[in-house]
C-alpha angles and dihedrals in degrees: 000000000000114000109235114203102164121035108203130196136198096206137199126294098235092165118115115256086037117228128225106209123100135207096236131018120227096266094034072064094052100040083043095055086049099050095048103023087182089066116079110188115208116192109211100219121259133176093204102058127116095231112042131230098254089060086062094040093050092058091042104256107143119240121198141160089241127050098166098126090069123115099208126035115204116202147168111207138021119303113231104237093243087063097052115118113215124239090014126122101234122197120208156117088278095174089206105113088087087059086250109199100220095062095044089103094052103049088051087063099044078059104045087045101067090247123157093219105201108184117199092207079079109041103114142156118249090265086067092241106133120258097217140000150148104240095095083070090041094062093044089048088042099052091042093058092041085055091045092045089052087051088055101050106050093038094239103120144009112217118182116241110263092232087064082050112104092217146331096277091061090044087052095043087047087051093048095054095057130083126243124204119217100283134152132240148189139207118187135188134051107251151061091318106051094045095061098044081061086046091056100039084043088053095053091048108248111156121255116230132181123254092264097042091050086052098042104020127085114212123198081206130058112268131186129203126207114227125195136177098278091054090042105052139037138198129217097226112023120068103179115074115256113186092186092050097043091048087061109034109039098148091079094048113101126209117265102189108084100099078056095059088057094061106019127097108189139027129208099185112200108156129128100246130191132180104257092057112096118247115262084232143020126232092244095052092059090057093063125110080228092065110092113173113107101178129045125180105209098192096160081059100197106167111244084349128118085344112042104191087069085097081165142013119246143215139251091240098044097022103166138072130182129228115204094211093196091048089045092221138075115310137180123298123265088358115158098273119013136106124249137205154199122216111159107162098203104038102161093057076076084073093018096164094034083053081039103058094042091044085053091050094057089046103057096036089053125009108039097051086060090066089060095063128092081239142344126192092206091071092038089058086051100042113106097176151016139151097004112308140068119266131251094262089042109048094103079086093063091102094039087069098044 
């Protein structure tokens, strides 16, 4: 009989709208309870997610309706305050580090319940890169549905939408079917989902350039940039690229881009962007005859943020909105002129158990073995709460809490 020292549980998805992802898949439980035979994972049941509760059960991977003897709780989203289980360690996205308003409510009562919060937004190595994610799947999804939108538009293909998609593999192979014209495309930012938006256009084959020829080359096949923030932004004074400067004091950055919005067709926008950091592109810009692009795939989805014609997030299921560049306002979809976009703001519920499985794998090789240990620093730095109070790297928020 195995010793079990720690009792973990992938709980339900309460938040409305309710996501589909989960922490661990099936097998990523199994593999986990061999690998450390002093950990038991319990599932708490749930009709929503993307891998039912028979595929647990017949691995034997118990499924109840309370999973309250559990020691740690993962998550995805938010967990609305009247599901909280007091005196647990929770994992999940909380939202809360900008000091967001509508979870105000609920990080209060983390705290007044006695809950170690630990956000994965905020896991990171010391070299403040982030242990796990889900951007990687954003950027595929994203660059798939800009693709899909350009189709669209100009009435020159019909890709299905990935969510109807049974898997990866039948959105890549749907990708790779149709015919591209000799456009030309941009990625821009430095992270997950960026690089996934490259994986995706790599793995259909269009054709990588570098920043000049992409401004002063013609192509008779489609070809993408990448675009990252030294090519994007600019500073008055100093002429040699700092990464550490520019990361804390954006507002006296300027935009770059503009040479790229007078060649380029579509956009894949991937950058970390703060409010301080200048757009890529005016509003005004946008409404010149010089400005070409007519898609843009705004997968960060910041509202009026690096791209300032997403005037609103979508949806999965109605992804696309329309700018009407003359009138300076939204417009109608897919109308002569204007430019169209693509804001889904939760982009890897598209895949959910393709984002899933790769989220999970991230999660065994390099979070739960850090529960095991006496300390680790990894889970501290991440850690927004415990007994009762807001931690050390945390406690700007304490304001924010009241």
């Amino acid at each position: 009989m195995k010793f079990v020292i720690m009792i973990i549980a992938l709980i339900a998805e309460r938040k409305k709208s309710a996501d589909n992802r989960v922490a661990l898949t099936p097998v990523q439980c199994v593999a986990l309870q061999q690998k450390f035979p002093e950990i038991k994972v319990i599932v708490e049941s749930s009709s929503h997610r993307c891998i039912n509760d028979e595929a647990y059960t017949s691995v034997g991977i118990p499924v109840l309706e309370d999973v309250s003897e559990a020691d740690i709780l993962f998550g995805i989203k938010e967990v609305p305050s009247e599901y909280l289980i007091p005196n647990k360690t929770y994992f999940f996205f909380s939202h809360t580090i900008k000091k967001q308003p509508y979870n105000r409510q609920m990080l209060k009562d983390l705290v007044a319940n006695n809950i170690r919060l630990i956000d994965y937004e905020v896991l990171k190595w010391e070299t403040g890169q982030r242990v796990l994610g889900f951007g990687r799947w954003a950027g595929i999804i994203g660059a798939y549905n800009g693709l899909r939108l350009f189709g669209l538009k100009h009435k020159i293909f019909d890709l299905k939408p990935a969510w109807t998609c049974v898997n990866f593999a039948e959105v890549l192979r749907g990708a790779l079917e149709i015919k591209i014209p000799p456009v030309k495309m941009i990625v821009t930012g430095g992270g997950r989902v960026s690089n996934g938006s490259i994986d995706f256009l790599r793995n259909i084959r269009v054709k990588e350039v570098t920043p000049k020829q992409f401004i002063e080359d013609q192509y008779n096949e489609p070809v993408f940039v990448h675009l990252n923030s030294p090519d994007l932004y600019g500073h008055n004074d100093l002429k040699e690229w700092n990464s550490e400067y520019f990361y804390t004091h954006h507002s006296e950055y300027k935009s770059l881009f503009e040479p790229y919005t007078r060649v380029a067709d579509i956009l894949f926008n991937g950058i970390f962007w703060t409010k301080d950091l200048p757009p890529l592109f005016s509003i005004e810009q946008a409404s010149l005859a010089s400005f070409k692009m007519t898609t843009i795939a705004d997968i960060s989805c910041d509202v009026n943020g690096s791209v300032p014609l997403t005037y609103k997030a979508t949806t999965i299921k109605e992804p696309f909105i329309s700018w009407n560049r003359v009138k300076k306002q939204p417009g109608e979809l897919f109308e002569n002129g204007n430019i169209d976009i693509m804001a889904v703001d939760n982009l890897p519920n598209e895949l959910p158990e393709d984002a899933s499985n790769e989220f999970g794998g991230m999660l065994m090789n390099s979070v739960i073995p850090e529960l095991l240990k006496p300390h680790s620093d990894l889970l501290n730095r991440a850690t927004i709460c415990e007994s009762q109070k807001l931690t050390e790297h945390f406690s700007y928020l304490t304001d924010f809490i009241g």
